[in-house]
C-alpha positions as CSV (number, residue, x, y, z in Angstrom):
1,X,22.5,-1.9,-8.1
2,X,23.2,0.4,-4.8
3,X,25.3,3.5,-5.5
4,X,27.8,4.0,-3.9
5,X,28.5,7.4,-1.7
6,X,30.9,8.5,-4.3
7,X,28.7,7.9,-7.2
8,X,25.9,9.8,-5.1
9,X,27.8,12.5,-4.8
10,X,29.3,12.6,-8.5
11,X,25.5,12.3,-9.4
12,X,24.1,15.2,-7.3
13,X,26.8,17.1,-8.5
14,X,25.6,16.5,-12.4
15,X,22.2,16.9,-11.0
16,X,22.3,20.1,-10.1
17,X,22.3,21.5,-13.1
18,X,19.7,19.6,-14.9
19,X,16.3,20.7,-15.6
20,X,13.2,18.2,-14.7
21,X,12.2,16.1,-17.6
22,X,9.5,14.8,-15.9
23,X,6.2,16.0,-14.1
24,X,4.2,13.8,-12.1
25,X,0.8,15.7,-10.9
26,X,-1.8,13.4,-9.0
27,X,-2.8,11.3,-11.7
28,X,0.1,9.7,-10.6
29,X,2.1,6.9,-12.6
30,X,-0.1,7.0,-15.4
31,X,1.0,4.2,-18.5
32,X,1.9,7.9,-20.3
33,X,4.2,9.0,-17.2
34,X,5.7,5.2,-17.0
35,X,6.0,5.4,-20.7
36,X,7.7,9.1,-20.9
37,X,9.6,8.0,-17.2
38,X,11.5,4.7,-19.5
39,X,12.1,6.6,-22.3
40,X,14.0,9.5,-20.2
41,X,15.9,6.9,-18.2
42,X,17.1,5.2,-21.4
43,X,18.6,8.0,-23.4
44,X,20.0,9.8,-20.5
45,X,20.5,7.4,-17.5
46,X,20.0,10.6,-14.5
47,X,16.9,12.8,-15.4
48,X,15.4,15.1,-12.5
49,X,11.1,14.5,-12.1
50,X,9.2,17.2,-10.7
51,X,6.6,16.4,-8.1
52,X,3.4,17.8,-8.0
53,X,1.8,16.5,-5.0
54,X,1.0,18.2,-1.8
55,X,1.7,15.5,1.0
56,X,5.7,14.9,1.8
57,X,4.5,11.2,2.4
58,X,2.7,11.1,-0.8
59,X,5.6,12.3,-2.5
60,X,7.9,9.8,-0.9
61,X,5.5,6.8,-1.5
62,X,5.4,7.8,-5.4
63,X,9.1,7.8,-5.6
64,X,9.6,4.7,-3.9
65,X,6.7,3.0,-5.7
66,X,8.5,4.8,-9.3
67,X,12.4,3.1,-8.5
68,X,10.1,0.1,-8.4
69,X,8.6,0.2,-10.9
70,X,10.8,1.7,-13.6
71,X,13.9,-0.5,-11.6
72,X,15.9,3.3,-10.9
73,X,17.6,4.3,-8.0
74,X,17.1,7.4,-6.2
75,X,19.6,9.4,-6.0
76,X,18.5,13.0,-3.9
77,X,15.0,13.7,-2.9
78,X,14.6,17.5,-2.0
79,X,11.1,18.9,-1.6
80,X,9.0,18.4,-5.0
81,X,12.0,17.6,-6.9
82,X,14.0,14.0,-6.8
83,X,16.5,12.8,-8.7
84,X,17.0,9.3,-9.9
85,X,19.0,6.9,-11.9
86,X,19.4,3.9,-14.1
87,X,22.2,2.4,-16.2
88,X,21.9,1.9,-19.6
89,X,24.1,-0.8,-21.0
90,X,24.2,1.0,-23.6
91,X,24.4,4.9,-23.4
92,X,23.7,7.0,-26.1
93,X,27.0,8.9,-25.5
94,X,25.2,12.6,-26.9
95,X,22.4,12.0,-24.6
96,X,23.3,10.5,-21.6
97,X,23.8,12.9,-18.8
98,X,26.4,10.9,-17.0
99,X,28.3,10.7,-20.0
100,X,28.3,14.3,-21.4
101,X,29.2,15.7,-17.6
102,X,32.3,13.2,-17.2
103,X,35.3,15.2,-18.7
């Protein structure tokens, strides 16, 4: 499912814009956050997730261990915020962020 460098950029460029849906403190990926993180990537496909963790390598190990998990790509990582993505075979076409952006 790698993006391409044209989607990546497309993406950040929607990203931008968007407002974290997510907050993951150091409880870390809780069955609530997993729950909250698959229903955010269904309806709108790109959501931005606010990090709450001190450590830069902390942070990076929970996004990494996150794609995993909820099978999303990362799309930009910058400080405490990243952004990531999944396709939804079926978008929701008033909620999906890729979808609503594309003119």
């Amino acid at each position: 499912m790698a993006l391409s460098q044209e989607q990546k950029k497309q993406f950040k460029s929607i990203g931008h814009h968007l407002k974290p849906v997510l907050t993951i403190a150091d409880n870390g990926l809780s069955e609530g956050v997993m729950a909250e993180l698959e229903r955010a990537l269904a309806d709108h496909e790109l959501i931005k997730i606010q990090l709450r963790v001190a450590e830069r390598d902390d942070r990076h190990a929970l996004v990494e261990e996150l794609c995993r998990s909820a099978g999303c790509e990362l799309v930009q990582s910058i400080g405490k915020v990243a952004l990531v993505y999944r396709k939804n075979p079926k978008p929701n076409r008033h909620l999906s962020n890729i979808l609503r952006h594309q003119a």
